[in-house]
N, C-alpha and C positions, 0 to 999 in steps of 0.2 A: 532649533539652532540656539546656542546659547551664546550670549553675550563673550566679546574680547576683553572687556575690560578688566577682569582679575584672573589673567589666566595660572596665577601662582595658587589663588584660592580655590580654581577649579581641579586643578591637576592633584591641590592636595586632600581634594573631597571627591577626585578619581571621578569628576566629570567629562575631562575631554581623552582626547588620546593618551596623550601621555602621564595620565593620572591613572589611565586602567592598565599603562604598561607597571608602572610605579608599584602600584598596590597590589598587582600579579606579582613583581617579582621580589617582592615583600612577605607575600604568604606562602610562594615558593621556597624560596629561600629558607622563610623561619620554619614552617613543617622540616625541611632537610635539615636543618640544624637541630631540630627537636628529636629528629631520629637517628641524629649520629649521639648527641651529648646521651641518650637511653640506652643504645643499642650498642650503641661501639665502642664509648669509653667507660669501661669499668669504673666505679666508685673507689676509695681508698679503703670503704669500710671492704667491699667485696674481694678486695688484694690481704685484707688480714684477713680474711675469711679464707682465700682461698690459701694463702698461707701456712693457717692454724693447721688446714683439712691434710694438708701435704706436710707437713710436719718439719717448715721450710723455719728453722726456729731463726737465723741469721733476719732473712725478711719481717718475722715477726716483730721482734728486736727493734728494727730499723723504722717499721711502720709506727710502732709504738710511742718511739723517743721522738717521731714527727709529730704527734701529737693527732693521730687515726683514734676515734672512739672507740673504746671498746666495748660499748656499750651499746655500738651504733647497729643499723640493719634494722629490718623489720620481723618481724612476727619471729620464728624460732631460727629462723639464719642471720645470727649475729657470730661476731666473732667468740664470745662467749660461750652460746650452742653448741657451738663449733668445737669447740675444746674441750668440752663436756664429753661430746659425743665420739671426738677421740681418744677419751680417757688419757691424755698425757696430761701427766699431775704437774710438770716441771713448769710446762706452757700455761696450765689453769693458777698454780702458784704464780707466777708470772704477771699476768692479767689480773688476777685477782688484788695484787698488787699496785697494779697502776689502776685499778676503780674497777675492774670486773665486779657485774655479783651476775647470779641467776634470771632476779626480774627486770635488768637493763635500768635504764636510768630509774 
């Protein structure tokens, strides 16, 4: 049985009850919140990407002048790739413009 006398310090090192409700609904929570910010909202760079892919030039535009990297993404799905691989010259002139290149930043 452990001592009454710091139950603020016990509960915040999840010693008594309501330190292991605390720190449950803590690790709860942050896993659910780490798998909506991955899973559910799309990135800005992903909305140019998906943009470039669909050839939404209005969006692209918009993403852009927000100041979306164009540079950004990983490995070959960047917004760049992207516009490569649709061969529209207007959108890669474009981009190319606002800091596009080929090897990203």
């Amino acid at each position: 049985m452990l001592p009454t006398d710091r139950p603020v310090l016990y509960t915040l090192l999840g010693l008594n009850r309501a330190g292991t409700l605390l720190w449950g609904v803590l690790i709860v929570g942050g896993f659910a919140a780490f798998v909506v910010w991955k899973v559910f909202l799309p990135t800005r760079v992903a909305a140019l990407v998906w943009a470039v892919e669909n050839n939404d030039i209005d969006l692209v535009h918009l993403l852009v002048e927000s100041g979306v990297d164009v540079n950004g993404g990983s490995g070959v799905v960047t917004p760049f790739g992207a516009v490569i691989a649709s061969r529209n010259l207007a959108l890669m002139t474009y981009l190319e413009d606002h800091g596009g290149t080929e090897r990203g930043r």
